[in-house]
N, C-alpha and C positions, 0 to 999 in steps of 0.2 A: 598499369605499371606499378610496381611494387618498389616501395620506400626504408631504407633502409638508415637508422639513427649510430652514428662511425662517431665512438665518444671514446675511443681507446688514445691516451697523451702520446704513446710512441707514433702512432698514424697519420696524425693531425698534418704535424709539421708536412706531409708529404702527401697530405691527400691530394692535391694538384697529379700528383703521378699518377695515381689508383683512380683519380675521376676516371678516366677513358676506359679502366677495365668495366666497373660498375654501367656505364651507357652501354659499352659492349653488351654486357647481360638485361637490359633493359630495367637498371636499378636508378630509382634519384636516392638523393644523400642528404639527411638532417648531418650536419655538424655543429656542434654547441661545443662556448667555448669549455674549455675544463684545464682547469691547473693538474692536481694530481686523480681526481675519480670525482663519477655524478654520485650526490648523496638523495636519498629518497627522493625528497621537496623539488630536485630540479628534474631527474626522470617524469615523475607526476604532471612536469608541465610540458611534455611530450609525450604522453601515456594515448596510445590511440590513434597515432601517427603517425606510426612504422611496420614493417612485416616481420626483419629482420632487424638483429644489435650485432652491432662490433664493438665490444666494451674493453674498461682494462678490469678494474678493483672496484667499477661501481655498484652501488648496495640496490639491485633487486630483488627487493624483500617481497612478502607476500602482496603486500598495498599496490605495490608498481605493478605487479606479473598480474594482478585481478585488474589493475585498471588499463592494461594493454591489451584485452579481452575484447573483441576473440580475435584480434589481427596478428597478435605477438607470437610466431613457429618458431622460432631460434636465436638464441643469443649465442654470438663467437665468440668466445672469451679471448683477448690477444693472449695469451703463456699459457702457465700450467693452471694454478692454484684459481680453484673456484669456490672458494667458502665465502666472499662476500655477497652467490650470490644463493636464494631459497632455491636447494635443488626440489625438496617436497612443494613446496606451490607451485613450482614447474614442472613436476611429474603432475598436478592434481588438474593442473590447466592445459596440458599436453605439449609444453614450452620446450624444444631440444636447447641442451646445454650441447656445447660441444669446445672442447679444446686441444692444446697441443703438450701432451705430456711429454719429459724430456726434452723441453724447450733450449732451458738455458743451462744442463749441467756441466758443462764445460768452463760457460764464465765462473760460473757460481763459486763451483769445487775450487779454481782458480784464487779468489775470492779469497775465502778463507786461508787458503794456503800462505796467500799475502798478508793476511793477517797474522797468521802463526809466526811466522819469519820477521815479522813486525816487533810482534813484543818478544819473542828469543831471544831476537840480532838486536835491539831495543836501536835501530836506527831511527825512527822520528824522532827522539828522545834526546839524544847523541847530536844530531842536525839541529833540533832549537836550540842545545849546551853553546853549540859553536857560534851559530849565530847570536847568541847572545852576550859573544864575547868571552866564553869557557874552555877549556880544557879540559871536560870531564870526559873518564874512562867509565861505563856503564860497563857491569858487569853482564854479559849475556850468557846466554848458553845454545848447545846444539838441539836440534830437533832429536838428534837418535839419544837424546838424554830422556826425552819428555814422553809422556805417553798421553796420547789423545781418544778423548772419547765422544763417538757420532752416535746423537738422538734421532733417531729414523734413519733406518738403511738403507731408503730405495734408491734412485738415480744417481740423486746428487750424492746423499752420502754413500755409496760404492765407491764413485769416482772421488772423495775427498780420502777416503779411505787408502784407494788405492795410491795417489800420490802421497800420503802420507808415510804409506811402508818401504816407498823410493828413497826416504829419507832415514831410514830405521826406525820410525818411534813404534812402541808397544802400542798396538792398537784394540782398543776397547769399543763394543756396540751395545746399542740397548733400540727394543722397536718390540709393538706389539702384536707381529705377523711374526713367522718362522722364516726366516732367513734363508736362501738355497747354499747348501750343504757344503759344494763344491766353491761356495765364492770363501765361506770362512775359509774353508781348510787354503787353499789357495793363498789369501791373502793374509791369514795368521789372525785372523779376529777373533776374539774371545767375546762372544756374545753372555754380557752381565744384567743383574735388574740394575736400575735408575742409580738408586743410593749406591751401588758398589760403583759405578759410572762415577759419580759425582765427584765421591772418596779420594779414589783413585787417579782420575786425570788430573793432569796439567794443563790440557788444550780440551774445553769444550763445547764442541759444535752442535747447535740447532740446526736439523737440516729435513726434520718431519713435515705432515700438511700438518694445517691449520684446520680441527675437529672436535666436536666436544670433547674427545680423551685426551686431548692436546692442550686446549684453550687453560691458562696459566700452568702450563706444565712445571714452568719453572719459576716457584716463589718462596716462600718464606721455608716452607718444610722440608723440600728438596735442595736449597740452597744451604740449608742446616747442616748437608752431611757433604758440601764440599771440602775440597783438600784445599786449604787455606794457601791462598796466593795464586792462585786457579786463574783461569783466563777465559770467561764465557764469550763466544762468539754467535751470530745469529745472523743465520742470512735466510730464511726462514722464510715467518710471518710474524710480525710484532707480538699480537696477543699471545703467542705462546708463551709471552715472557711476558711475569706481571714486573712491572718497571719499577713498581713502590719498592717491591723485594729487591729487586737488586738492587736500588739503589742506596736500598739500605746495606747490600753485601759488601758492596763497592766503599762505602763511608768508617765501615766496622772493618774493614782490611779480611774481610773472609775472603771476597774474590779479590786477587791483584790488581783485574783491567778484566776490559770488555770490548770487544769488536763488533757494533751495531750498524748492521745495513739497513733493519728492519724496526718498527715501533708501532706501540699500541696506537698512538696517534700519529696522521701522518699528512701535513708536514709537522714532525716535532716539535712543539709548542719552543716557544723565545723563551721561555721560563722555565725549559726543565734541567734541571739538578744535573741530568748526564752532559751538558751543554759546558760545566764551568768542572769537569773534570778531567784532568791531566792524561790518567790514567784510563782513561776510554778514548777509541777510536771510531769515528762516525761518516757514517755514508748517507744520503739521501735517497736510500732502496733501489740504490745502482749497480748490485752487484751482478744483473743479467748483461750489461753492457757488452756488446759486441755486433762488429757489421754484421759478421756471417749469421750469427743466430738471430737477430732484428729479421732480416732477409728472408730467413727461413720462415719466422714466422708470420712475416706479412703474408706470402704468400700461402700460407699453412690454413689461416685465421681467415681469410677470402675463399679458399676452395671449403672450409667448414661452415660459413655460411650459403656459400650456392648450393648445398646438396643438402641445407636445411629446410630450406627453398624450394626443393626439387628441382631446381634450375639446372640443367646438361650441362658441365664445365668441362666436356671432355677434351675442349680445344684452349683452358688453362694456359696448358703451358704456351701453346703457340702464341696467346695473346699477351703473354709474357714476354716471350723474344723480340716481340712485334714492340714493344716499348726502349729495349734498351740499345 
């Protein structure tokens, strides 16, 4: 019987549901506890113990994937984004990655869009005035004044893009693949390099992976050539934004505000600087949030470990039905 380690935080809560699929398929289940992701030191004390992972953001690195050797065939990554984990010592050890791309661009694009409309319509802003006993008029403005610029084109930002032009704004991209032809012309994009990106928005969204041409994309020298009073958003992945930088953008009045789902550390330290700032809006890297896309991908992230497995899931869905 083969053993499978289910360390992914969105699963946990509900693995009582998913035991009976796992016994279906003749799987037992390590579950450790985990607040947000396993770091090295605690995989290592299950290294050798599993066949199969259902992980979220935990960090297996090369140490882990050699000491899971030679039991470890497949990590399921619950979503899209797999940089925390070594895809070359998983090629080198024959370890299938596999995940669900296009997970969550629905919440995501959503996401941001709530945040654009946030600091526009400056409603949080407005809501403490009152509650604090004020009458202040906060000057806003419309979206079809502002022009927004998406760092990485693909899923997500299409879909932020596209509800962006529902609104009028001038829309600016920057990515370093070629773009299909038919979506700019379409959607009125003006694919620019980085700095004219910067310059030029009002609203700018991190919506790239997380990759060595990524990792601090955005810091001291790219934040040099924002348009002052600028609004960085990021629903991303934290590292792509060195946080030192902006938080020096944010303190010097180059950027206006910031909309953070995402952070180099996570859970973001009680101590950091973005914590006691008015002008930033923070998430605890919730911007996937949603029943139907959770759903999707529970079951997404289960049928990509059985076939990592080689285990026949052709009756999935029926034992799907067979639960609710």
């Amino acid at each position: 019987m083969k053993t499978v380690l289910l360390s992914a935080p969105y699963m946990i809560p509900y693995v009582e549901r998913f035991r009976p699929v796992f016994s279906h398929y003749g799987l037992n289940l390590i579950v450790p506890e985990v607040l947000e992701r396993m770091e090295e030191d605690h995989l290592l004390q299950h290294a050798g113990q599993f066949d199969g992972a259902i992980c979220g953001d935990d960090r297996y690195t090369a140490k882990v994937m050699e000491a899971c050797q030679p039991r470890l065939k497949v990590i399921s990554k619950w979503g899209t984004g797999i940089d925390s984990l070594d895809q070359k010592a998983a090629a080198r050890w024959g370890i299938q990655i596999r995940n669900t791309p296009n997970a969550f661009t629905l919440p995501v694009s959503d996401s941001v869009l709530g945040y654009m409309l946030a600091f526009a319509r400056r409603q949080p802003w407005m809501d403490a005035e009152m509650k604090a006993g004020n009458w202040e008029k906060l000057m806003g403005r419309s979206l079809s004044e502002c022009t927004l610029g998406v760092i990485g084109v693909g899923n997500v930002g299409k879909a932020v893009l596209r509800r962006a032009r529902a609104f009028g704004m001038r829309l600016l991209g920057n990515d370093i693949r070629p773009i299909e032809p038919d979506f700019i012309v379409e959607q009125g994009v003006e694919m620019v390099s980085l700095a004219v990106l910067m310059a030029q928005s009002d609203f700018i969204s991190v919506n790239c992976d997380l990759n060595p041409t990524s990792y601090h994309l955005i810091n001291d020298a790219s934040l040099a050539n924002v348009k002052r009073g600028a609004v960085l958003i990021n629903t991303a992945r934290g590292p792509i934004v060195e946080e030192a930088a902006l938080v020096r953008a944010l303190q010097d009045g180059r950027l206006g505000g910031a909309g953070m789902d995402v952070f180099e550390v996570e859970p973001l330290p009680l101590d950091s600087a973005l914590r006691q700032m008015s002008q930033v809006m923070l998430a605890p890297h919730n911007s996937n949030s949603s029943p139907s896309a959770w759903e999707r991908v529970h079951w997404n992230t289960i049928r990509n470990l059985l076939l990592g497995l080689e285990i026949n899931c052709e009756d999935l869905d029926e034992v799907r039905a067979s639960l609710s």
